[in-house]
C-alpha positions in Angstrom: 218.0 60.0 69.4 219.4 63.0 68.3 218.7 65.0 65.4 221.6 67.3 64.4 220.3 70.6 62.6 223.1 72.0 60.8 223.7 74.9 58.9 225.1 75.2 55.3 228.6 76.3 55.7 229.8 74.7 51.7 230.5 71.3 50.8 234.2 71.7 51.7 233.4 72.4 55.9 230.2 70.1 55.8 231.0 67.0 54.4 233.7 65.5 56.7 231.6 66.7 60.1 228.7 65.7 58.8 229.9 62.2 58.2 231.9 61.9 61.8 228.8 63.4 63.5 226.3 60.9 61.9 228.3 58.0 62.7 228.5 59.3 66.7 224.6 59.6 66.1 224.5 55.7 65.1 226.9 54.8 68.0 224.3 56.9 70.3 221.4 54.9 68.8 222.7 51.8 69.0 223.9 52.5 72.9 220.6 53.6 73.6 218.6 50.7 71.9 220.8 47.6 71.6 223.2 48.7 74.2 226.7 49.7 74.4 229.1 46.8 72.0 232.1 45.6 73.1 235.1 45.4 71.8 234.3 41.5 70.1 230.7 42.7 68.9 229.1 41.7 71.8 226.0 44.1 73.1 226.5 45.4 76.3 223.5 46.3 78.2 225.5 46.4 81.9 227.0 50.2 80.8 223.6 51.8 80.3 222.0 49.6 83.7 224.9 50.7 85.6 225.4 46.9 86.1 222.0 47.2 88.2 219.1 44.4 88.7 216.1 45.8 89.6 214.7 43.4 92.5 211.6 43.3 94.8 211.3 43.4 98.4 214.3 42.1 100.5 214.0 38.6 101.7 211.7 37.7 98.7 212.8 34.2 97.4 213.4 35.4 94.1 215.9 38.4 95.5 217.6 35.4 96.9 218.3 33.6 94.3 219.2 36.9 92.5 221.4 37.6 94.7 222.9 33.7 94.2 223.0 34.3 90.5 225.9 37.3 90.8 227.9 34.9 92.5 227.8 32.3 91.1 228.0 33.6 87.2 231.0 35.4 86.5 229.0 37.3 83.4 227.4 38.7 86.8 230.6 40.1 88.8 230.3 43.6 89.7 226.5 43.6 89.2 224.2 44.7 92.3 220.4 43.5 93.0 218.8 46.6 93.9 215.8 45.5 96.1 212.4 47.8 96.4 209.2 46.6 95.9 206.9 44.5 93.6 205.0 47.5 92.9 208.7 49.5 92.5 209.4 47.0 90.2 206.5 47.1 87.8 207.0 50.9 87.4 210.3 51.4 86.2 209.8 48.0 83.8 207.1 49.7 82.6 209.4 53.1 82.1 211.8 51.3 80.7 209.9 49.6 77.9 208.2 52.9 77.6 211.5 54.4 76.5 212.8 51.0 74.4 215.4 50.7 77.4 217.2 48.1 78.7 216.0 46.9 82.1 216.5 43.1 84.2 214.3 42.4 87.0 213.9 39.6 89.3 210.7 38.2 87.8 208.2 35.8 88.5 205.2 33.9 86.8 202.4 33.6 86.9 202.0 37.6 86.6 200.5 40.0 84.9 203.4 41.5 83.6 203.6 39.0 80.7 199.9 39.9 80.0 200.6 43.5 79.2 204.2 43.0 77.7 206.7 41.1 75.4 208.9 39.5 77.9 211.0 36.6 78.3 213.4 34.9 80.9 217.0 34.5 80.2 218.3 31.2 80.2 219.8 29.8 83.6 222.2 27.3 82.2 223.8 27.4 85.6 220.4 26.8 87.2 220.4 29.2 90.0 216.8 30.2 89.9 215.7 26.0 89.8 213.4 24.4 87.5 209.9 25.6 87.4 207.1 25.1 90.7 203.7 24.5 90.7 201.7 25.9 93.0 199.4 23.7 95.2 196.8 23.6 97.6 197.1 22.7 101.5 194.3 21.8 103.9 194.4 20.8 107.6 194.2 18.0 108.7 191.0 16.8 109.4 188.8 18.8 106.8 187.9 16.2 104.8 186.3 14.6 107.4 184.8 17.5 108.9 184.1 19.7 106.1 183.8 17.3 103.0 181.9 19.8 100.8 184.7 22.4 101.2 187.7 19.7 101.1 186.4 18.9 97.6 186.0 22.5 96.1 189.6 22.9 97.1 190.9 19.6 96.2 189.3 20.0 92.3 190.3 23.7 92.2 192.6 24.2 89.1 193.7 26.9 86.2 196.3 28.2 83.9 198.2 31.2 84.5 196.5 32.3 81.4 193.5 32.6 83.5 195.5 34.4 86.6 197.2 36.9 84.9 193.6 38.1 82.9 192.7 38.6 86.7 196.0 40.3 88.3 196.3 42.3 85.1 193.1 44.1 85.5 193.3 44.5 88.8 196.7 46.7 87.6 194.6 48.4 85.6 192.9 49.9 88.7 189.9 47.1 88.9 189.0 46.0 92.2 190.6 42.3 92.9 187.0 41.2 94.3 184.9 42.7 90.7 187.9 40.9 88.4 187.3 37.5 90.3 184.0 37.9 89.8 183.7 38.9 85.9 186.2 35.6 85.7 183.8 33.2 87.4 181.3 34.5 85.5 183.5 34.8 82.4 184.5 31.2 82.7 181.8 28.8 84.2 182.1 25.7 83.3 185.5 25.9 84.8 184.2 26.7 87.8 181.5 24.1 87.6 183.9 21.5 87.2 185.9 22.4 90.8 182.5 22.5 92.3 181.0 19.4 90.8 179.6 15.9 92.9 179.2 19.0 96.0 175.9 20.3 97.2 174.9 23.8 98.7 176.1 24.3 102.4 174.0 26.5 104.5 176.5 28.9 106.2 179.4 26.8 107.4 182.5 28.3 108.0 185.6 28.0 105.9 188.7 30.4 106.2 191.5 30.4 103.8 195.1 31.9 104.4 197.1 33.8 102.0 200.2 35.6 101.2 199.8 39.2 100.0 201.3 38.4 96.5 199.3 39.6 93.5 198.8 36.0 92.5 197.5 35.0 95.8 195.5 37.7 96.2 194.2 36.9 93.1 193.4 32.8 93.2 192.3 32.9 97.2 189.9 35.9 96.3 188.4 33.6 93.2 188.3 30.7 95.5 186.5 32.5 98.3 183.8 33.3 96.0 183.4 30.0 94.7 182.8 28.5 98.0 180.3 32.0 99.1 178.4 31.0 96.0 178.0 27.4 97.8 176.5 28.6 101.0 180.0 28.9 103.2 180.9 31.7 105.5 184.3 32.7 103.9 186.9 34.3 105.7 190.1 35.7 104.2 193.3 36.0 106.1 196.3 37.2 104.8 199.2 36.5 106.4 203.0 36.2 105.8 204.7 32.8 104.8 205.7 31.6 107.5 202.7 32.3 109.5 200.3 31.5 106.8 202.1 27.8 106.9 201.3 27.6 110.5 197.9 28.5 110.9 196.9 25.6 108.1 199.5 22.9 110.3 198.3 24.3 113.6 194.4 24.0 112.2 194.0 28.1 112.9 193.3 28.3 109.4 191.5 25.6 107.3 193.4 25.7 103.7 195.3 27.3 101.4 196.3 27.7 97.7 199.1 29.5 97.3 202.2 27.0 98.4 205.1 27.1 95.7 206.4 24.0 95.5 209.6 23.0 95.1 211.9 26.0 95.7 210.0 28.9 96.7 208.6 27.5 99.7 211.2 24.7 100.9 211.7 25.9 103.8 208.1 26.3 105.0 207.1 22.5 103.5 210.3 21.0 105.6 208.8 22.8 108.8 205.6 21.7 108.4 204.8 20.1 105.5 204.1 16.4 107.6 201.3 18.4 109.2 199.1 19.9 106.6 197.4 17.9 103.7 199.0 18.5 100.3 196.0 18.1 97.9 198.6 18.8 95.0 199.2 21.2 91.7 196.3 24.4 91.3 198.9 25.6 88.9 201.5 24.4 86.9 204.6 26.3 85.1 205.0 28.7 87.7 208.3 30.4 87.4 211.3 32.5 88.7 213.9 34.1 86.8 215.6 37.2 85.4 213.2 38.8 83.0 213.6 41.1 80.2 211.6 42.7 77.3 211.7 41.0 74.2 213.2 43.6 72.5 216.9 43.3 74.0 219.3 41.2 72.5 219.8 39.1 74.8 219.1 35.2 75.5 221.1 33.9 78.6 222.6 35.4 81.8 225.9 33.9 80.5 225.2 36.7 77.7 225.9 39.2 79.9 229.1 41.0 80.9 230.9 41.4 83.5 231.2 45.0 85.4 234.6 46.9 84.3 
């Protein structure tokens, strides 16, 4: 904002600048806060974005569907997804809501972005981004029979993303992912007692789970891996990318994992090879993609938008 210091010149010089120069200074707030309005009254956050939507890394199913979104809404023509990275993408939300700006980025839940701000998701009337996934858990085949005690931790392994987000947020906060899982499972034992319950102790048996490196599978696979260390198994961690993480549980390289999103996110990876892992169903439901916003903005729905002149 700016704060005009002027001098006294006499009521007949003053009066008429000061009033024209005060109402530029409104206009200038309002730009600044609520966006630039239009000619009908409608705020217009495109002019001070530069008609820009801060996206993640290229590829990324969410950048996808951003992408999908500026064609297919014409609020949206003229606007560019500007891919980076997740990390990227955290920092200049977090500038922006710093400053009271106006930001949109391709967004995502569970995260902990929604733990450490007041965001929301435009609506998708249009339904571009598709309705929200769950998250599930796949085995190979055969480890029920093979590794029943394991098999059964996985199967009864379940949260929030109330309880995901604690973990990824602090983790953002500079916490080591392996000392937040921890203070969780402590924090929250009789959770953990009922994915481990009608199982006994193993005594060293190997179990290896794949993951993608997203925060939120970083954060469930680590939690899970020390559930089943605390039951006697040998746990190995492999991250891997999607497509190779799908293979190695069809292919039996890996035993399990719990970070497929179902329906959308991973279609393409449970039409490959869904018919050859075991989908033991939901860890988490309500996960969700989307453009996101801070609460602030006045803004509900991507139809809201406008588009670039």
């Amino acid at each position: 904002m700016f704060n005009a210091q002027w001098k006294k010149l006499g009521l007949v010089f003053a009066v008429a600048p000061m009033m024209f120069l005060a109402a530029c200074g409104d206009d200038e707030e309002a730009s600044t806060d609520e966006g630039t309005a239009g000619d009908s009254g409608e705020v217009n956050y495109g002019e001070e974005m530069d008609y820009k939507i801060t996206g993640i890394e290229p590829g990324a199913g969410v950048v996808a569907a951003s992408e999908a979104a500026t064609e297919e809404y014409e609020s949206l023509e003229g606007w560019e997804v500007v891919t980076s990275s997740s990390g990227a993408m955290a920092t200049e939300l977090g500038a922006a809501i710093d400053n009271e700006e106006p930001i949109i980025v391709s967004g995502w839940s569970p995260h902990w972005k929604f733990q450490k701000y007041d965001l929301k998701y435009l609506e998708d009337p249009k339904g571009v981004f598709g309705d929200e996934e769950t998250i599930n858990t796949m085995v190979r085949q055969g480890l029920e029979e093979e590794n029943p005690e394991a098999y059964t931790i996985l199967d009864q392994f379940n949260w929030e993303s109330a309880d995901i987000e604690s973990i990824m947020l602090e983790v953002s906060n500079g916490t080591a992912v392996e000392d937040a899982a921890a203070a969780w499972i402590e924090e929250n034992s009789d959770r953990v007692a009922e994915w481990t319950d009608g199982t006994e102790a193993v005594d060293g048996t190997e179990i290896e789970l794949a993951y993608v490196e997203w925060d939120t599978e970083v954060a469930s696979t680590t939690v899970v891996g020390q559930v089943l260390e605390a039951q006697g198994f040998d746990v190995k961690l492999t991250p891997l990318d999607n497509a190779v993480m799908w293979s190695a549980v069809a292919g039996g390289e890996a035993d399990g994992m719990v970070a497929a999103w179902l329906p959308g996110t991973h279609a393409t990876q449970f039409e490959e090879y869904g018919e050859d892992v075991v989908n033991l169903g939901e860890n988490l439901v309500g996960a969700k993609i989307g453009f996101v916003v801070p609460s602030y903005m006045d803004i509900d729905s991507i139809e809201d938008l406008m588009p670039a002149e």
